[in-house]
Phi, psi and omega in degrees: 000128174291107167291329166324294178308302147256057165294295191317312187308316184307279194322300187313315202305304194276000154302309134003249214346302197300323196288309188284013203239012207266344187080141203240209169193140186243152013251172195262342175254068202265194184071183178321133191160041188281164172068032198294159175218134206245150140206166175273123151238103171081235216241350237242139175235121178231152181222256183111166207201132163313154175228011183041222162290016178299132150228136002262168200280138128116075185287163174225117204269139171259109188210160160243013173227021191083297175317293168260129142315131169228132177288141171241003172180186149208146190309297214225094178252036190209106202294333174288326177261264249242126161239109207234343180044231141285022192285146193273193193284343189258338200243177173095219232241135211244104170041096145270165191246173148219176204176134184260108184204134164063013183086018194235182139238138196267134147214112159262148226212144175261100189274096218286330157257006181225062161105019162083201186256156184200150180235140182264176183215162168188158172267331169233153193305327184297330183115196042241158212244146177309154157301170188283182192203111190274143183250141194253074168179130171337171148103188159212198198010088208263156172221164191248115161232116206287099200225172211204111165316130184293300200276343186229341201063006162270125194304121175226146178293108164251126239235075179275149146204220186234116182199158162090020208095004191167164178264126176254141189256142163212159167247129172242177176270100168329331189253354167242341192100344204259168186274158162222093183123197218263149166244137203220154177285113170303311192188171208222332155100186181272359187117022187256157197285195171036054175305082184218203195040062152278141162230173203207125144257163165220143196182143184036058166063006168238155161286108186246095178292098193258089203223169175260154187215148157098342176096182184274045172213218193300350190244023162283133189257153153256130163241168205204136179228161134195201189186152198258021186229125152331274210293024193056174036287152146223145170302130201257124176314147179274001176258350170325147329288152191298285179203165190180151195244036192242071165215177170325268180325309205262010192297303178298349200259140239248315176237135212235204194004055174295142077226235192045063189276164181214142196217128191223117177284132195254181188304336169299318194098011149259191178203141215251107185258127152254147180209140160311153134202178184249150190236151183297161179235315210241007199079010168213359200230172147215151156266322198295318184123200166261196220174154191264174152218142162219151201243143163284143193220153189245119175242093182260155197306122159078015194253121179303142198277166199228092167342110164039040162047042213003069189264176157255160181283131199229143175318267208281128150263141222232050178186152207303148140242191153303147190302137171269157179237088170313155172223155185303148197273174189247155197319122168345288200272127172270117189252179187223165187175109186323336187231037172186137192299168181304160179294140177323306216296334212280165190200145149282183180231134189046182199278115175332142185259113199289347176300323192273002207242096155210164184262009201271338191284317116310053184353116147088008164221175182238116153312110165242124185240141170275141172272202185266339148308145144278150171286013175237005186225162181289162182111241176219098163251162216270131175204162187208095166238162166225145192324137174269145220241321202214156177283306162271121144188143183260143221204114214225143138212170171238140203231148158257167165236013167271007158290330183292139163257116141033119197042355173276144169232133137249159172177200173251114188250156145243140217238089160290322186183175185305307188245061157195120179161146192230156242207128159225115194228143150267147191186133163255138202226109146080019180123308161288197192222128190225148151280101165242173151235141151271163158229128163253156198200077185068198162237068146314099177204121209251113143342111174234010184215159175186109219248114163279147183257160181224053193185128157306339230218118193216160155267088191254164208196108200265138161231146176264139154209168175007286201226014181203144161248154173230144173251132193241148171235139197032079152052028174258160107307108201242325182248163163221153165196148171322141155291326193311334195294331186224060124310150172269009149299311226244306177269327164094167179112138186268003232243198183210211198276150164235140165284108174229149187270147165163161189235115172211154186146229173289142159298151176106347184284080106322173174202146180286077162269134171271062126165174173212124182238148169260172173155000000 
């Protein structure tokens, strides 16, 4: 007998256990990062988020275990594919879906004020992703599903989403977009209002019709039908809804409008739901936005499949996964450079006026010019923001302001929407230079600090916790203010806080930012 060998064995069995077993922590996706839609190429996991008035749109995550997440793009980096103009915290780009077919990858999407749903193709995930490809139909939250005629063996395109009342089904032409043959309401969902976000799988000879209930807030659902015909009847899970935290077990619990799911079969042969939902901040408020989270889901042959072991969702989940492959986090501090593209993390608001942005003018900085915008009006005003991510975290940057003309403010804001958001700024008023923080607040807008300075060049700094931001000016504490006021309770709006850098005022105003740190 080797003992050596089985030593080795030992040892490996039990590294196996351990890599599959370890439990995971929701959400996997945190901060803004809602509609996730998942699929597998290989060994490959890819995911995408709605991104609203966010540029550029349609962020895109790479993992190899279902857990950990890398962002590696976003689908729509062309003002000819995302046109967003003036759309707000309710508009721009509404569940995308994404989907692997034939060697190619699908992601479709709803530009909800601007020219409906359409899908882009790429070959490889990073991209670079097609111009749109208009889809010839109403509606939202479109999905894609690829099935083969029984009577013909023709491959046929099915075009689902949510319009008429209920999720409608059609068949299209993949390479054009437009439909073909008749379109019809499948199903209606169980009675909960906003029946939408369908996907449609097939398995074991039936069609499994996957859809969201209840709207994007606390009385949001998963719900589940199938059939054994695409085109129904379909049958209603006899357990509807598959989940939802609007029960009893899910009243107490820290996350709440858990749905808008997606089921992705991993390389194990098992399978896996990501669904938004959102976590409390103050017990009455959240900030962060939805999120992504993910469940285990037990699907046995010709069996209606069983949510998490029918649990409500919890931060830590506590049951094997797949070995994890972790990936390295990525740098505190976001630096610029003339010779590499923007940081993943970073997002204009609409489509950028490309003119107020370069990194080239400066070496090791982002040139920022004030526009014709404000950060209080729809549209692009000049920003650069990134998500807040974690509930305690903090957001540093540093501005000179002797570049600033007159009536220019620079600073740091957090950002729910145009009238909700609070503010630590440099600003010039009559030649000098003041530190203030604002607040806007509907329309409301409030001074509530105002510093004169002897000095152009300040460190300003937002920090999040629960139930408060505190604003630091050099590593002072000069404010304090709730959270609850540009919460999306309060402020309304799908979208969730962004930390944004920005400049507004007399043309001719800029600033030289060296970095933006999250932490």
């Amino acid at each position: 007998m080797n003992i050596k060998k089985i030593t080795l064995s030992i040892i490996a069995a039990i590294a196996f256990i351990t890599a599959s077993a370890q439990g995971f922590t929701n959400p996997i996706i945190p901060g803004f990062h809602p509609d996730p839609s998942v699929c597998r190429v290989g060994d490959d996991y890819y995911l995408v988020n709605s991104s609203f008035q966010f540029f550029p749109g349609v962020p895109i995550f790479h993992s190899k275990d279902l857990v950990n997440w890398e962002q590696i793009g976003h689908c729509l980096t062309r003002r000819s594919q995302l046109e967003l103009r003036e759309a707000e915290n309710w508009g721009g780009i509404w569940a995308p879906t994404i989907r692997h077919h034939n060697g190619k990858f699908y992601m479709i999407v709803t530009n909800q004020a601007n020219g409906g749903n359409f899908f882009v193709t790429a070959d490889r995930p990073e991209g670079p992703w097609s111009d749109p490809i208009w889809v010839d139909q109403d509606g939202i939250d479109p999905t894609l599903f690829w099935d083969t005629d029984p009577k013909t063996g023709k491959e046929k395109c099915y075009y689902v989403g949510n319009a008429w009342g209920g999720i409608l089904l059609t068949e299209i032409d993949i390479n054009t977009g437009k439909r073909i043959g008749e379109r019809k309401v499948v199903w209606q969902g169980t009675g909960g209002r906003y029946p939408e976000g369908p996907h449609i799988y097939k398995r074991d000879g039936y069609y499994y019709l996957l859809i969201a209930e209840g709207g994007t807030e606390f009385s949001h659902k998963v719900t589940m039908a199938r059939s054994k015909n695409i085109w129904g009847p379909y049958e209603g899970h006899p357990g509807n809804p598959v989940m939802t935290h609007l029960t009893q077990k899910g009243q107490d619990s820290n996350i709440q409008g858990v749905g808008h799911a997606d089921i992705v079969q991993a390389t194990d042969g098992s399978y896996w739901a990501v669904a938004l939902a959102f976590r409390w901040q103050t017990g009455t408020h959240h900030l962060l936005g939805r999120e992504t989270f993910l469940m285990p889901v037990e699907w046995k042959k010709g069996k209606w499949p069983v949510f998490n072991n029918g649990e409500i969702l919890k931060t830590r989940m506590e049951c094997p996964t797949l070995p994890q492959h972790p990936f390295a986090q990525p740098e505190k501090t976001i630096t610029f450079s003339n010779d590499k593209e923007l940081d993943l993390r970073l997002n204009y608001l609409c489509n950028p006026v490309e003119d107020n942005y370069s990194q080239s003018e400066r070496p090791g900085y982002m040139r920022m010019r004030a526009g014709n915008k404000t950060i209080n009006d729809a549209g692009s005003p000049t920003f650069l923001g990134v998500r807040q991510t974690a509930i305690d975290q903090t957001c540093t940057i540093t501005v000179n302001a002797s570049t600033l003309r007159d009536g220019a403010r620079s600073g740091l804001t957090v950002y729910m929407g145009k009238e909700y958001h609070y503010d630590i700024d440099l600003a010039k008023k009559d030649g000098k230079t003041v530190a203030q923080v604002v607040y806007r607040l509907g329309k409301l807008t409030h001074v509530a600090q105002e510093i004169a300075l002897d000095t152009d060049e300040a460190t300003l700094a937002i920090r999040g916790t629960a139930h408060d931001y505190h604003f630091l000016l050099n590593g002072k504490e000069i404010a304090v203010m709730d959270t609850k006021f540009i919460s999306t309770e309060t402020a309304g709006g799908f979208t969730g806080i962004y930390f944004g850098a920005f400049v507004e005022g007399p043309r001719g105003s800029y600033i030289d930012l060296p970095s933006i740190t999250i932490d």
